[in-house]
C-alpha positions in Angstrom: -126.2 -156.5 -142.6 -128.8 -158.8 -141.5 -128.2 -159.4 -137.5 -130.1 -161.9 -134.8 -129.7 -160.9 -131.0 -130.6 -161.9 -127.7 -132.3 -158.7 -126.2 -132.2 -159.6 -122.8 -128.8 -158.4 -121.6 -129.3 -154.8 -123.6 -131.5 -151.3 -123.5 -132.7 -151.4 -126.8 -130.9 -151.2 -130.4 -130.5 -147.4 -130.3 -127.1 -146.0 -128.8 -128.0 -144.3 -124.9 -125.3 -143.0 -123.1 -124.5 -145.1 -119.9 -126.6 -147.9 -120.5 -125.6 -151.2 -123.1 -127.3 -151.2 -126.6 -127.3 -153.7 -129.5 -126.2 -150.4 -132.0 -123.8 -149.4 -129.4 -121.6 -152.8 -129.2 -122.3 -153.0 -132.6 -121.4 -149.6 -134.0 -118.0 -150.2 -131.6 -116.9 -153.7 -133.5 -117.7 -152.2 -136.7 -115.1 -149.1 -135.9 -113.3 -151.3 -134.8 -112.7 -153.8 -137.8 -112.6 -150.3 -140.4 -110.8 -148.2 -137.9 -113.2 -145.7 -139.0 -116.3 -143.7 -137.7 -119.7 -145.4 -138.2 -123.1 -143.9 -138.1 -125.9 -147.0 -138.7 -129.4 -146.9 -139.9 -131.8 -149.5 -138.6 -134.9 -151.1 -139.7 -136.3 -151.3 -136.2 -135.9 -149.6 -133.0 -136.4 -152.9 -130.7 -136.8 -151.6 -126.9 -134.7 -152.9 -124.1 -135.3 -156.6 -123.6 -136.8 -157.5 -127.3 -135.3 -159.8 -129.4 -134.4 -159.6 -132.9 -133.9 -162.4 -136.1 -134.0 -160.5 -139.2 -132.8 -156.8 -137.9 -131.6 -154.9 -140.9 -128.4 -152.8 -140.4 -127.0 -149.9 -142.8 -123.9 -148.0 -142.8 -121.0 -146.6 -145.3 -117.9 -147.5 -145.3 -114.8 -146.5 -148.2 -115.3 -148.5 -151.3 -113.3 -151.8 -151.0 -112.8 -151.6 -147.1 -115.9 -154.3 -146.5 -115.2 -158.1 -147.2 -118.8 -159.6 -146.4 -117.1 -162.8 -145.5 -114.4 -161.7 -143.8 -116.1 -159.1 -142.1 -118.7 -161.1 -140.7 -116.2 -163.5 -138.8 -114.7 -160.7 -137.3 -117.8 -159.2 -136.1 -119.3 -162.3 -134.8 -116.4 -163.4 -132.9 -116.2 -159.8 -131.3 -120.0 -159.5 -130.6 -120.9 -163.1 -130.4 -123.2 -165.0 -128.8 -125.9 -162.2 -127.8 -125.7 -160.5 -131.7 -124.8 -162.7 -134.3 -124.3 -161.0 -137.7 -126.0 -163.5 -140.8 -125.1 -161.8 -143.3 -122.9 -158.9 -144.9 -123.5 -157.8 -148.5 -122.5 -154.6 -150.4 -126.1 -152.4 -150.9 -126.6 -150.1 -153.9 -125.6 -146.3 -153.2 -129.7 -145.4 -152.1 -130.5 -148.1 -149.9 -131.1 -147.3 -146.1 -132.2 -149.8 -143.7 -135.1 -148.1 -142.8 -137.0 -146.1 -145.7 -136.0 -148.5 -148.2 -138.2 -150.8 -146.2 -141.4 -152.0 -147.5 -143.0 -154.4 -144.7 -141.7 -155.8 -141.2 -142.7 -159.1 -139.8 -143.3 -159.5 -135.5 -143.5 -162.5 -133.5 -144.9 -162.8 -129.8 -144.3 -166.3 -128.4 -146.7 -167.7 -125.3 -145.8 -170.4 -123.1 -149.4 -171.5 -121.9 -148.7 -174.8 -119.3 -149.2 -175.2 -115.6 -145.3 -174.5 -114.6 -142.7 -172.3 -116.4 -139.9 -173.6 -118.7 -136.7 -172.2 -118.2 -135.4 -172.9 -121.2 -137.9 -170.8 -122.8 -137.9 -167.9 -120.4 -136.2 -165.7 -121.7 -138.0 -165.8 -125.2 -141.6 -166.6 -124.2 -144.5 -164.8 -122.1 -145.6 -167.5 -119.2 -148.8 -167.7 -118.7 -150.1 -170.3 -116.3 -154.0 -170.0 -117.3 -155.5 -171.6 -120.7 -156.1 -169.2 -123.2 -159.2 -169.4 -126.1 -157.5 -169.7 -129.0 -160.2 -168.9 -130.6 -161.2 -165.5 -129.4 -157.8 -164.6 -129.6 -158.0 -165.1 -133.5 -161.2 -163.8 -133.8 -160.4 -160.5 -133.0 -156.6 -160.2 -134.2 -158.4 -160.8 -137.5 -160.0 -157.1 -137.0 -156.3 -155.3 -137.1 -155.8 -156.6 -140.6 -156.1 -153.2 -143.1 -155.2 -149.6 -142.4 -156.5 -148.1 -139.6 -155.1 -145.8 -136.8 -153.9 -147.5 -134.1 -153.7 -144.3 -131.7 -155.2 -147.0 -128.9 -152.3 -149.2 -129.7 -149.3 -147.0 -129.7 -147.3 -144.7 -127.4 -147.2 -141.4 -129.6 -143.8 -140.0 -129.6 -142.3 -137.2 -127.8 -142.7 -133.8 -129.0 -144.8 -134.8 -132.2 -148.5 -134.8 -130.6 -150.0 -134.5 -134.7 -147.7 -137.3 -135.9 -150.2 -139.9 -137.4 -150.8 -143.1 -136.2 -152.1 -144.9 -139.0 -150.3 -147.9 -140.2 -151.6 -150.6 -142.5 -151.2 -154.1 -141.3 -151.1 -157.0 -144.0 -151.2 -160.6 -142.1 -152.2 -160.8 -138.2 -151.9 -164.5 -137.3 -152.0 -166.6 -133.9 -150.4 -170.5 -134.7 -149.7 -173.3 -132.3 -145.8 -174.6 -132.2 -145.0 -178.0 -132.1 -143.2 -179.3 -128.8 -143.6 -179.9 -125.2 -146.2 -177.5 -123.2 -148.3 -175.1 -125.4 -146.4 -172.6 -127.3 -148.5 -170.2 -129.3 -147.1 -167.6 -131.5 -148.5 -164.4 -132.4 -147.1 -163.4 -136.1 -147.8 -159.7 -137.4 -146.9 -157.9 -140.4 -147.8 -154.3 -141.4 -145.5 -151.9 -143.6 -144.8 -149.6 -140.1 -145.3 -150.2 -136.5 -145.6 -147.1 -133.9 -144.1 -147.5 -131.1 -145.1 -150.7 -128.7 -147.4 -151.4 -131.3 -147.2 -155.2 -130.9 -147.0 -155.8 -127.6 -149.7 -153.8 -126.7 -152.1 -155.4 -129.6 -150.8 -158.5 -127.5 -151.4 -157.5 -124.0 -155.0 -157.1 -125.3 -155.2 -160.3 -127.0 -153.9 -162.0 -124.1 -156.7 -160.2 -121.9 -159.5 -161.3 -124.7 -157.8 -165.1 -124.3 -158.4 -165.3 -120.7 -162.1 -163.9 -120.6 -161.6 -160.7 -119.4 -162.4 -158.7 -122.3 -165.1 -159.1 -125.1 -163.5 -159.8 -128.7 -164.9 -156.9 -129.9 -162.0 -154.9 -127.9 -160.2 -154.2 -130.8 -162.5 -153.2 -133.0 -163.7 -151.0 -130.5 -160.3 -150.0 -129.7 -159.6 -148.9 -133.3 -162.2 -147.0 -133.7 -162.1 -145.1 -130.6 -158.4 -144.0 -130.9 -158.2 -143.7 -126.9 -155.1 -145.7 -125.5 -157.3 -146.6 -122.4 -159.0 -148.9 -124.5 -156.6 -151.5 -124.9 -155.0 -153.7 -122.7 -151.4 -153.2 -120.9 -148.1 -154.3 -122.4 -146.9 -157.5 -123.2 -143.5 -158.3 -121.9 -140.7 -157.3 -124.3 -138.7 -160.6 -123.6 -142.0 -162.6 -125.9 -141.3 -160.1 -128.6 -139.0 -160.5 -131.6 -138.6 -158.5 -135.0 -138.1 -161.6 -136.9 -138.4 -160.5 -140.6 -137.9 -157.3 -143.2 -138.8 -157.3 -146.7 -137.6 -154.9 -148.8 
């Protein structure tokens, strides 16, 4: 399944007892409709409050129980309009929505304008002061390659030697047409760690208002020390918007 959702109301994608997650609702309609158990595999863990527009959802289910079509009304009218399902289609016996994965695509939207929009608020990271363009570019060109990104990343618990290297294909910053100053931040690499983009954004951000050189990330990557990078972006800017397989 290919699912959109609006992050805002949820903790995350993953399934955490006594809070609301995207995998939980969605793991219950699906249940639901086969009147079966459901365990799902996901392309990306999105944390609590990020968005999602090309989320990649696996699961088995008994041969002739799944019609995409029909299966895709149901779910969308039970999990509808926060998680939308796109699209429903019958995978080949090997495929999981994570390994099988060959590149993810990020975007990070900025509202950059005197006052807030509220129509944008709960998608885009207000920010009241101009930002250089520019710079920002400048130095989000630097992350483009394999490097390790130990400065960028929370490392996960328990796994102190897991490796933080990821290779990152397109880094891109782009203006968006409209009212106020919208400026998205587009990433793709074959893996992120985790808060990977928002904290390459945080420090972009930083780099756009002056407060850091643009040689920050350079600097950052080579010297694999998380104080070295700026703080977190928002989650509410942040959506997984693409998976290629």
């Amino acid at each position: 399944m290919v699912i959109s959702y609006d992050g805002s109301a949820f903790r995350g994608f993953a399934p955490n007892e006594g809070v609301r997650t995207i995998g939980a609702d969605l793991r219950s309609a699906l249940e639901r409709i086969l009147r079966s158990e459901v365990e799902l595999s996901v392309a990306g863990r999105t944390d609590a409050g990020v968005h999602a527009r090309g989320q990649v959802v696996s699961f088995d289910a008994q041969s002739g129980a799944v019609r995409p079509d029909e299966m895709r009304r149901s779910l969308n009218s039970l999990l509808g309009p926060s998680i939308v399902v796109r699209e429903v289609a019958t995978a080949p016996d090997d495929f999981h929505a994570r390994f099988s994965a060959r590149w993810r695509r990020y975007r990070y939207r900025l509202l950059t304008s005197e006052v807030p929009d509220p129509f944008l608020s709960s998608t885009t990271w207000w920010t009241p002061e101009a930002l250089d363009h520019h710079r920002m570019a400048d130095a989000a060109h630097e992350l483009v390659g394999t490097h390790d990104f130990t400065s960028f990343c929370r490392r996960p618990k328990g796994r102190p030697d897991a490796s933080m290297v990821r290779r990152v294909t397109d880094a891109r910053w782009t203006h968006e047409p409209g009212e106020g100053r919208v400026l998205t931040f587009e990433i793709t690499a074959t893996a992120f760690c985790h808060q990977m983009v928002r904290s390459i954004v945080g420090t972009l951000v930083d780099i756009g208002r002056g407060r850091r050189p643009t040689s920050t990330v350079t600097v950052a990557l080579a010297g694999e020390d998380r104080s070295l990078a700026g703080q977190l972006a928002p989650p509410h800017g942040l959506i997984l918007w693409e998976v290629g397989y």
